[in-house]
C-alpha positions in Angstrom: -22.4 -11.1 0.4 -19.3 -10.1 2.5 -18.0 -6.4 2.6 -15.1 -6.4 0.7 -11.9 -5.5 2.6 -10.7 -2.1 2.8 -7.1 -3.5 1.8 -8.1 -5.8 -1.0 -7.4 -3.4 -3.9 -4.1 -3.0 -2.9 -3.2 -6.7 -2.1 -5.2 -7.3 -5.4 -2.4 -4.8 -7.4 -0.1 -6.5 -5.1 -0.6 -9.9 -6.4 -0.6 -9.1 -10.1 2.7 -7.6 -9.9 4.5 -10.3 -8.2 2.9 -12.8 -10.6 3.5 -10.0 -13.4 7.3 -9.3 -12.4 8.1 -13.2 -11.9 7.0 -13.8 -15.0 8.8 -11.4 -16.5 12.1 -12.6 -15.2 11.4 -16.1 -15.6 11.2 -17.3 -12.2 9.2 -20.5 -10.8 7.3 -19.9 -7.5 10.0 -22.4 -6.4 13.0 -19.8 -7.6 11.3 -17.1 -5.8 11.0 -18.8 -2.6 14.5 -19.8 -2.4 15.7 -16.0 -3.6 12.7 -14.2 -1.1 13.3 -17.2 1.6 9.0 -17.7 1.8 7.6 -20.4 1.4 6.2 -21.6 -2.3 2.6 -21.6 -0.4 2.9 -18.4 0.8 3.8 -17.0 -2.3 1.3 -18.9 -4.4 -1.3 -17.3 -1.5 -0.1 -13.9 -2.1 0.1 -14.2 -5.7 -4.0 -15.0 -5.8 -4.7 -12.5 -3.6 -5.1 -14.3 -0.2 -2.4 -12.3 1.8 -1.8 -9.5 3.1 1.9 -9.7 3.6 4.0 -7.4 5.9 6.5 -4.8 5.1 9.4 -7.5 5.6 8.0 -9.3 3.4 7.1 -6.7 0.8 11.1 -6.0 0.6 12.6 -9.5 0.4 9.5 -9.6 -2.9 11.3 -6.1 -3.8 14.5 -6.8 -4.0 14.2 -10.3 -5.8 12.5 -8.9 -8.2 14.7 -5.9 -8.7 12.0 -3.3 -8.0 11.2 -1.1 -4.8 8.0 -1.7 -2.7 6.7 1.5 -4.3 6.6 -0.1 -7.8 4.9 -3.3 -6.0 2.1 -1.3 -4.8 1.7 1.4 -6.9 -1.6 2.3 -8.8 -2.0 2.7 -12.6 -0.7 6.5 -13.7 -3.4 9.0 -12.4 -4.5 12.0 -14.3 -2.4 15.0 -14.6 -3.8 16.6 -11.4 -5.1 14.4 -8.8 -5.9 14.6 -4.8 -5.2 11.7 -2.6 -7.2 12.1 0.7 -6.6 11.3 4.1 -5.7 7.6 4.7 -6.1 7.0 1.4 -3.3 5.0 -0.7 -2.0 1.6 0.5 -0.5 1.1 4.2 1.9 -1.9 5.1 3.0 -2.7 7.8 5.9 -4.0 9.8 6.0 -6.7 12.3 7.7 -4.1 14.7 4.2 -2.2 14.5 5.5 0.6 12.2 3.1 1.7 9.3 4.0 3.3 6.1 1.4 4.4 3.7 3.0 5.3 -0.1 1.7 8.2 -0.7 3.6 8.3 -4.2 5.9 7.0 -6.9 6.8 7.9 -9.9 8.2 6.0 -13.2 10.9 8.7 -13.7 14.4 8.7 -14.6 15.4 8.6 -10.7 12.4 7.3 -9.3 11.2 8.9 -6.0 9.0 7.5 -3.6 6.7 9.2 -0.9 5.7 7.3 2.5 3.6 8.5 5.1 5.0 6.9 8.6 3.2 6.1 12.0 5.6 4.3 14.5 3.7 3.8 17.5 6.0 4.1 20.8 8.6 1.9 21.4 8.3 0.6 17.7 11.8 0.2 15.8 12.0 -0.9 12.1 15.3 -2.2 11.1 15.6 -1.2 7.1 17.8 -3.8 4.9 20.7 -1.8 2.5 18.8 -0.7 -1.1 20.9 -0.6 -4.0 24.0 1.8 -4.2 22.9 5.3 -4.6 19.7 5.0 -2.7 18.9 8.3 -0.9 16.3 9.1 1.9 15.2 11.9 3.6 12.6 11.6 7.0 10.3 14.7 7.8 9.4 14.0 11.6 5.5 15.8 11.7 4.9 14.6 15.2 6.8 12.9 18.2 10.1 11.8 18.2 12.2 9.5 15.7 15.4 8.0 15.0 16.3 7.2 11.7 19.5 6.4 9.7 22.5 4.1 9.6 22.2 1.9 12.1 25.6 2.7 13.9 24.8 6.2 14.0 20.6 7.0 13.7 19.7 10.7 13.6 17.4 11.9 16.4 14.4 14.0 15.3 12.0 16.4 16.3 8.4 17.7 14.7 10.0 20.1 12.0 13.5 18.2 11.9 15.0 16.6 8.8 17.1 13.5 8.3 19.2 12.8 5.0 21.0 9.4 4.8 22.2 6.7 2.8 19.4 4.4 1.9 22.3 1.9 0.6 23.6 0.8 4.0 21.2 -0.9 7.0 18.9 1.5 8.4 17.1 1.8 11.1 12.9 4.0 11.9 12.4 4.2 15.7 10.1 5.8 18.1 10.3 6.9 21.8 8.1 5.0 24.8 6.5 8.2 24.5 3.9 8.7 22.3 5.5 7.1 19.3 6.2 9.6 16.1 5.0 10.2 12.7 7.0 10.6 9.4 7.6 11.6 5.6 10.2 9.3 4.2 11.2 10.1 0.5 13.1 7.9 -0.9 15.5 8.3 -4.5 16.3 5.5 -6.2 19.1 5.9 -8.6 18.5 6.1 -12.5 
């Protein structure tokens, strides 16, 4: 018997709540392709748990489904007072090589998500507008970043503190040197 994957539980949660949130607003896997631009297989892969999709991916799913990535890979509620360990909670990734592990979301009012990010050097992640009122604020821990609007990006430092529009095009880059690591919180509005 095969060792199961370390990322199946999440692609698992993953492909429930596509299927779950498609369902919900009516849509064919035909509709969803044309609104996501993937393909009907792909999706129908995805969907029984057969893919591991990247973080491009995970936001065209996201925003056809009017939801965030967080609420596409977030666990059931935990208890009142939990510990999540190191590397632990679920880790996409971009095709530009940056990783982003959520390390929480909540079902609030104005929902906040939690990210962990590792952009390895040279890496550069080009973020798509979120819906008006978006907010996001980057934490650089290690390295150096640049983060924000795209005609402008904000350069960081360990111990620096970006705050930007998450509504307009974005962009997460690192240096040739050493790459850079992250906390990205992001507010959706109510």
């Amino acid at each position: 018997m095969a060792a199961q994957s370390p990322t199946q539980p999440m692609v698992d949660r993953l492909a429930a709540a596509v299927r779950r949130h498609r369902e919900i607003h009516n849509l064919s896997l035909g509709e969803l392709s044309r609104a996501t631009g993937l393909s009907k297989t792909n999706l129908a892969r995805l969907e029984a748990g057969g893919a591991n999709p990247s973080l491009e991916t995970l936001w065209r799913l996201a925003r056809a489904l009017g939801l965030s990535v967080g609420q596409l890979l977030e666990e059931p509620r935990p208890a009142a007072a939990t510990v999540l360990r190191r590397g632990a909670g679920p880790v996409v990734e971009s095709t530009a090589g940056m990783r982003g592990r959520l390390l929480h979301t909540d079902g609030g009012r104005h929902r906040t998500e939690l990210f962990e990010l590792d952009l390895p050097p040279d890496a550069q992640f080009r973020g798509d507008a979120h819906e008006p009122g978006t907010r996001e604020a980057v934490y650089c821990v290690a390295g150096r970043i640049r983060c924000g609007p795209l005609d402008a990006p904000l350069e960081l430092e360990p111990g620096d503190t970006a705050f930007f529009d998450g509504a307009a095009a974005h962009v997460y880059a690192a240096g040739p040197e050493g790459g850079g690591r992250a906390l990205l919180v992001m507010s959706y509005p109510a």
